[in-house]
KOLMARVEX-106056 format. One record per residue: residue in one letter; x, y, z of N, C-alpha, C, O in turn. Coordinates in pm, whole numbers, plus 50000, padded with zeros to 5 digits. Layout:
REM residues N
AXYZXYZXYZXYZ...
//
This chain:
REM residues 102
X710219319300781710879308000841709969296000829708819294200870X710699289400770709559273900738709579263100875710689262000926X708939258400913708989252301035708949236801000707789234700966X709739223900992710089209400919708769207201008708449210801121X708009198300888706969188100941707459178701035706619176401122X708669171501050709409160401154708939170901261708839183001246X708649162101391708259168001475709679163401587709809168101700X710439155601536711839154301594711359144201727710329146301791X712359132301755712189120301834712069123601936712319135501959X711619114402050711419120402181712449124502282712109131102380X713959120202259714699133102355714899148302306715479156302379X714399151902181714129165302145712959169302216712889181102251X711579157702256710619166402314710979166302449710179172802516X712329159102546712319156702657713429168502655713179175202755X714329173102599715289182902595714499197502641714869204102737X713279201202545712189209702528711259213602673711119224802723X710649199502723710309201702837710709204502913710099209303008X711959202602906713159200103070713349215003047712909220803147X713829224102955714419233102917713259245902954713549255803020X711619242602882710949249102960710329246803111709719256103165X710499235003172710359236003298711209243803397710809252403475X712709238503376713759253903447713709261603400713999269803488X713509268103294712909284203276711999288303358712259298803417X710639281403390709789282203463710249283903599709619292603659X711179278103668711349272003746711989282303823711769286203938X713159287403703714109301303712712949313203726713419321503804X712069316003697711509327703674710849333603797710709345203836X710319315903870709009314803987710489315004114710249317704232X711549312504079712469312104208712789329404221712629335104330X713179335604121713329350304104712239355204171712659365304228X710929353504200709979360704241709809353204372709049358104456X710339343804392710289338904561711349345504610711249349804726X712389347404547713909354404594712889369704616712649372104735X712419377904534711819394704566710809387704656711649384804741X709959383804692709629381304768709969378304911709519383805012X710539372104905711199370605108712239386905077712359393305181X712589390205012713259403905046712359412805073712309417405187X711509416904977710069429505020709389424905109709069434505179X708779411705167707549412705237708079398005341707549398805451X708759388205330709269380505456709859383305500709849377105607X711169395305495711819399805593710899405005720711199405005840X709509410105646709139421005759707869414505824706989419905890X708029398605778707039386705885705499389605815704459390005881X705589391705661704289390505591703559379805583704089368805565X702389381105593701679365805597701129365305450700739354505406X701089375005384701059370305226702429363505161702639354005085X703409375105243704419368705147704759353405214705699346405179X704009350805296704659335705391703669329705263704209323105174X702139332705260701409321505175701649321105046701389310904982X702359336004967702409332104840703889325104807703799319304699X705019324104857705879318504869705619302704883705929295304789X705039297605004704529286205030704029279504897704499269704837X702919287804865701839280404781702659279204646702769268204591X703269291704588704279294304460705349281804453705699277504343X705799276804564707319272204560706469256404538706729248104451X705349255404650704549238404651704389239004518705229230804483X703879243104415703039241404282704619242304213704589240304092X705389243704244706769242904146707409228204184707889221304094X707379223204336707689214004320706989200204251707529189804214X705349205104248704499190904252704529192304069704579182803990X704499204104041704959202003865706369196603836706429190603728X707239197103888708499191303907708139171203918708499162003844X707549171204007706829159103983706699152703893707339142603861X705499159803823705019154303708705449154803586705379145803503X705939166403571706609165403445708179160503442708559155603336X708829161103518709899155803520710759140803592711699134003550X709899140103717709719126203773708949113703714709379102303696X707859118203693706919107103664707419100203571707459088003581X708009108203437708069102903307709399097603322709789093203214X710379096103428711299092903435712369100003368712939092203292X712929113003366713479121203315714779125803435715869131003411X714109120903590714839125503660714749112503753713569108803753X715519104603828715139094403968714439101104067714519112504111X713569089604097713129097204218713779098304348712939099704437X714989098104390715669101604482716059114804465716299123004554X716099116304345717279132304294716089138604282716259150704300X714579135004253713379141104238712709144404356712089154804377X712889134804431712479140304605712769148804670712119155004753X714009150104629715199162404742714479176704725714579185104814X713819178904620713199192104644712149195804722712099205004804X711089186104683709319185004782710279181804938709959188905034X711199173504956711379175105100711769184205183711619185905304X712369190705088713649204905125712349213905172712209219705280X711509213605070710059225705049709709217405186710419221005280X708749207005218708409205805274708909207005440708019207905525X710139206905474711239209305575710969221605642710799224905760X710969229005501711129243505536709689248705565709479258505636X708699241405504707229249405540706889244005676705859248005730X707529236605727707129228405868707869241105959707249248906031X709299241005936710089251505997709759268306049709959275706145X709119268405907708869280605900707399284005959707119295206004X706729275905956705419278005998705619277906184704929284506262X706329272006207706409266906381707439281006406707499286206517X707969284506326709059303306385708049311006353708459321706399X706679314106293706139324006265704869321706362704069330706386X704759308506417703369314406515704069322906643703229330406692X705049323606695705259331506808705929348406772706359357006850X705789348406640705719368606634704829377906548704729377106426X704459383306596703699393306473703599396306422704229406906421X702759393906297702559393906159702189406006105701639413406187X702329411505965701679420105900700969416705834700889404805804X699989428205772699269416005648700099416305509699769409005416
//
């Protein structure tokens, strides 16, 4: 398979990014989805931090690669870090009053 020297204009490289960022995006939500099923149902404090930390680093790359460069508004780009952020406020203030596993 010969691969064209054109390296193709920039909404082919913005099609590309976008396309592997929700792949990414899809893959890291699938493992936050098994996650709160195996280990937040049962008030894990790993699965509270790796969820947390997994979902923050999806939104702040969401950020950058897709906000910054203007690919997305930042109104329609916000709604996620706030949603995340909503919920880690939420969730953190229901989990100091029950007992945790590790």
């Amino acid at each position: 398979m010969l691969i064209d020297a054109d390296w193709g204009d920039a909404m082919d490289e913005a099609a590309a990014e976008s396309n592997m960022f929700f792949t990414c995006a899809v893959v890291l939500g699938v493992q936050a989805v098994a996650v709160a099923l195996a280990m937040n149902r049962l008030n894990s404090r790993r699965g509270y931090w790796l969820n947390l930390l997994v979902l923050g680093v999806v939104d702040v790359v969401f950020l950058v690669v897709m906000v910054a460069p203007g690919y997305v508004d930042l109104v329609g780009g916000m709604s996620g870090p706030v949603i995340w952020l909503a919920a880690a406020v939420t969730s953190t203030l229901a989990r100091r009053g029950y007992p945790t596993t590790p």
